[in-house]
matplotlib code that plots the C-alpha trace (Angstrom):
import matplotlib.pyplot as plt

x = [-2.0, -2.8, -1.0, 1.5, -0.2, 2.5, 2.5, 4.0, 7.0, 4.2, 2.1, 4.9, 5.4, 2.1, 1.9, 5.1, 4.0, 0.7, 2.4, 4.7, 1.4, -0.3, 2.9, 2.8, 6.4, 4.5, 2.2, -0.1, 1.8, 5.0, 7.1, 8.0, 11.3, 12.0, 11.9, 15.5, 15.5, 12.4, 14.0, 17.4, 15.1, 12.6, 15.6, 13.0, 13.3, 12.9, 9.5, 7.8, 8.3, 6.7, 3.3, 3.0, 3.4, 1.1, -1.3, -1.3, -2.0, -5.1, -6.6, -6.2, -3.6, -0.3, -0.1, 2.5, 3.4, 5.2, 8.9, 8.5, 8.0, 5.0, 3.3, 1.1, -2.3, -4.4, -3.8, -7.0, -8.4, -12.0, -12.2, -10.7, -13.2, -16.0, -14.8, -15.1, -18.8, -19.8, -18.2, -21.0, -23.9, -26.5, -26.9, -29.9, -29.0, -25.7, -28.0, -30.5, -27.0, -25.7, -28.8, -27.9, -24.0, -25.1, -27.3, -24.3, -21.9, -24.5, -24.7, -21.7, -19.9, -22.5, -21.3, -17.7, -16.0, -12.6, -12.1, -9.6, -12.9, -15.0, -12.1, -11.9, -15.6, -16.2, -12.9, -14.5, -17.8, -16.0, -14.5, -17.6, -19.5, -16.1, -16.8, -20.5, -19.9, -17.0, -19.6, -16.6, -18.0, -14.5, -13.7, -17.6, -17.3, -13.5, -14.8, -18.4, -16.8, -13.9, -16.8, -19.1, -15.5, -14.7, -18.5, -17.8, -13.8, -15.4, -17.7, -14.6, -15.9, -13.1, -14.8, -17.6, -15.0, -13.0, -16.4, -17.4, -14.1, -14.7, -17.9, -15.3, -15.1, -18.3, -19.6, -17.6, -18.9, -22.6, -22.1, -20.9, -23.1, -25.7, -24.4, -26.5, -23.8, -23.4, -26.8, -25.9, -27.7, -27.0, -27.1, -28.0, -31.1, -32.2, -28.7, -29.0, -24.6, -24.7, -27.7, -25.6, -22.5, -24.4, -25.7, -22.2, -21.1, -23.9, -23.6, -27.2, -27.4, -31.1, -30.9, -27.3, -29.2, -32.2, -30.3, -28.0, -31.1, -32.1, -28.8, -29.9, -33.3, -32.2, -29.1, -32.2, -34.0, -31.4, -30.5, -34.4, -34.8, -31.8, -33.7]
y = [33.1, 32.2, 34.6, 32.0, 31.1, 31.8, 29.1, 29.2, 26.6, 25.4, 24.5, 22.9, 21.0, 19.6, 18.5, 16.6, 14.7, 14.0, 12.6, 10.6, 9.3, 8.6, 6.3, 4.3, 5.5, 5.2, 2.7, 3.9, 4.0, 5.0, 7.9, 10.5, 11.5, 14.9, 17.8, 18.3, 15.6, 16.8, 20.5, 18.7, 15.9, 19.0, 21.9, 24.3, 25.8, 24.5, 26.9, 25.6, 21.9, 22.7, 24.5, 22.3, 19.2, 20.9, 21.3, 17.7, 17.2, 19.4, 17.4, 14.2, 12.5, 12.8, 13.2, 14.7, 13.0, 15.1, 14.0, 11.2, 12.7, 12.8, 9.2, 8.8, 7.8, 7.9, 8.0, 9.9, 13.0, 12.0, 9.2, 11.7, 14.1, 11.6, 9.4, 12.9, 13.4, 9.8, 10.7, 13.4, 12.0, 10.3, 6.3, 5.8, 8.2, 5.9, 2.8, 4.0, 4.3, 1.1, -0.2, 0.6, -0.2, -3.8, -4.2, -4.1, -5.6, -8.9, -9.1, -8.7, -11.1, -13.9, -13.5, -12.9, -14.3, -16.5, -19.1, -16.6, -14.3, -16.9, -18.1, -15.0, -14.2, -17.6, -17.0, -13.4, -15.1, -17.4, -14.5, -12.9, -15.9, -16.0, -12.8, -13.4, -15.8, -14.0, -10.7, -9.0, -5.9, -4.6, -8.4, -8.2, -4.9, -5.4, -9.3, -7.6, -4.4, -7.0, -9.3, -6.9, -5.1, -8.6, -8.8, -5.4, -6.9, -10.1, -8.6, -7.5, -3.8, -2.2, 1.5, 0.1, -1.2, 2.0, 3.8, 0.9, 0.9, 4.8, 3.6, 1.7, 4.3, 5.0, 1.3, 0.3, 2.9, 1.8, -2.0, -1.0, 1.4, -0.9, -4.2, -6.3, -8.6, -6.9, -8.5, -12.0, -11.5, -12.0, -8.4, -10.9, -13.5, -14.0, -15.2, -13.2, -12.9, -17.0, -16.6, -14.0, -16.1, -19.3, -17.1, -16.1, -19.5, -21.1, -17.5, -16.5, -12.8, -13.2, -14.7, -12.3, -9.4, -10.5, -11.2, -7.9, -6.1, -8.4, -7.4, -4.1, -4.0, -5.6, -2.5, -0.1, -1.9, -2.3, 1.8, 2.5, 0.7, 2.4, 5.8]
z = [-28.2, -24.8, -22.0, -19.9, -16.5, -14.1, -11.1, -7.9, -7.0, -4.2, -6.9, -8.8, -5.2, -4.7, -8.6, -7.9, -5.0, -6.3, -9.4, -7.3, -5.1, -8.2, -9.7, -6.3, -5.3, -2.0, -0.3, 2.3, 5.5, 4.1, 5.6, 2.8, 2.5, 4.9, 4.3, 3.6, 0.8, -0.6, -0.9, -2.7, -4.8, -6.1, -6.3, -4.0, -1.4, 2.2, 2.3, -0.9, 0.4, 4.0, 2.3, -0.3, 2.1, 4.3, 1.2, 0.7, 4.9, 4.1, 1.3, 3.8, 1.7, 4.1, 7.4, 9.7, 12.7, 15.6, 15.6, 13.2, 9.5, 7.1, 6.1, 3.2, 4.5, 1.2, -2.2, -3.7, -2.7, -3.9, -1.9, 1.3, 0.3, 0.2, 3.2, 5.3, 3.7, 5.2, 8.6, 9.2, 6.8, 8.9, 9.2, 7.8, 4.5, 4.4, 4.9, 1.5, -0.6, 0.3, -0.9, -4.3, -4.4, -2.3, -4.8, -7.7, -5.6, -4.3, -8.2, -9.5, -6.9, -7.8, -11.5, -11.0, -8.1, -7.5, -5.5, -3.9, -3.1, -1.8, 0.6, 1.7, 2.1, 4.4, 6.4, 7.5, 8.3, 10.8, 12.0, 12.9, 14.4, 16.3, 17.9, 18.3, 20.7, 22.2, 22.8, 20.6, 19.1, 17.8, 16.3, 15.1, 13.0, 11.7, 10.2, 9.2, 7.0, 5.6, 4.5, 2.8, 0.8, 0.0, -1.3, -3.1, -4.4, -5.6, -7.8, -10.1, -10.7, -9.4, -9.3, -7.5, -4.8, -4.3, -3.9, -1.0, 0.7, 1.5, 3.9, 5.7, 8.8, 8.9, 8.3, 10.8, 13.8, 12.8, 12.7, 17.0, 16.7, 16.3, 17.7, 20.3, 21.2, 24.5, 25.3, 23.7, 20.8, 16.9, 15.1, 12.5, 13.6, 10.3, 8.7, 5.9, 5.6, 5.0, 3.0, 1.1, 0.9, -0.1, -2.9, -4.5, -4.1, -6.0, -8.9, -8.3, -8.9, -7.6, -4.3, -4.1, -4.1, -1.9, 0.8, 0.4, 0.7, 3.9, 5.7, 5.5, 6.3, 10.0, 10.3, 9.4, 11.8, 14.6, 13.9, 14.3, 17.3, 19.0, 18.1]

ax = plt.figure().add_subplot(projection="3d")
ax.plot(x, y, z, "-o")
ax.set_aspect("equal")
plt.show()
């Protein structure tokens, strides 16, 4: 016989609330019930509920907000744990992993996409040629990230997109980083993003995956150049 493993009622708590994330009783910016109804929902006391909500706040999956409660800002403490990893990782390491998941994704999308994906993908392009002309750094990266997770989305792995949307911070910074539209220019001269998108439309995993590779070999160029 095993001895019983005695466990404390913040324990209890945070295995709760996880469980409850987990289930999807809350999306992603929804306020928690306080801390008062946590206490009656749970039967704990007032103390368990504010350590093991502040466990949760650690990990990076709830956040309290001065005044206003405790929102649910992510749902999976891998993804928090490598999202924070990416923040500090240097661009040119982030650039040689992409090269591996782009390559998947470029694939996979060529293979698998919708109708629904490819509307998506060509909507986020216009976007970005949009804010091209406009000199629009902040429109450039937001239409640039949401094309390649719809690249990563369309290809239908679902693991392989969870993993990509946690470079979504950190993609973002270095597409500004590395932007030229402040002097006019196209980050992209070569137009390897259309070359890309022409390549899922027509379901060549080939071509996909050149041009994947291309759109990274001008970032890794653009990120040299800026030293």
């Amino acid at each position: 016989m095993r001895q019983v493993v005695r466990r404390s009622l913040v324990d209890v708590v945070v295995d709760e609330l996880k469980r409850e994330i987990a289930e999807g009783t809350w999306s992603i910016g929804d306020r928690l019930p306080s801390e008062a109804e946590l206490t009656s929902i749970l039967g704990v006391s007032r103390a368990s509920v504010r350590e093991g909500v502040r466990s949760l706040v650690q990990l990076g999956l709830l956040e309290t907000r001065q005044g206003d409660g405790t929102y649910l800002v992510a749902t999976d403490p891998t993804q928090v744990a490598l999202r924070r990893a990416l923040q500090t990782a240097d661009v040119r390491e982030v650039i040689e992993v992409r090269r591996a998941l782009d390559i998947v994704a470029a694939r996979g999308a060529a293979a698998n996409h919708t109708e629904q994906d490819l509307e998506s993908l060509s909507e986020q392009l216009r976007l970005r040629k949009e804010a091209v002309a406009a000199h629009d750094a902040e429109a450039f990266a937001d239409a640039d990230v949401a094309f390649h997770l719809g690249v990563a989305a369309a290809s239908g792995n679902r693991l392989l997109s969870d993993i990509y949307a946690s470079f979504d911070t950190t993609l973002r910074e270095s597409i500004i980083d590395a932007s030229v539209l402040a002097e006019g220019k196209d980050p992209d001269p070569k137009k390897e993003h259309e070359r890309l998108y022409a390549a899922i439309v027509s379901g060549d995993p080939t071509a996909a995956q050149a041009a994947a590779l291309g759109v990274l070999d001008q970032q890794a160029r653009l990120v040299d150049a800026r030293g």
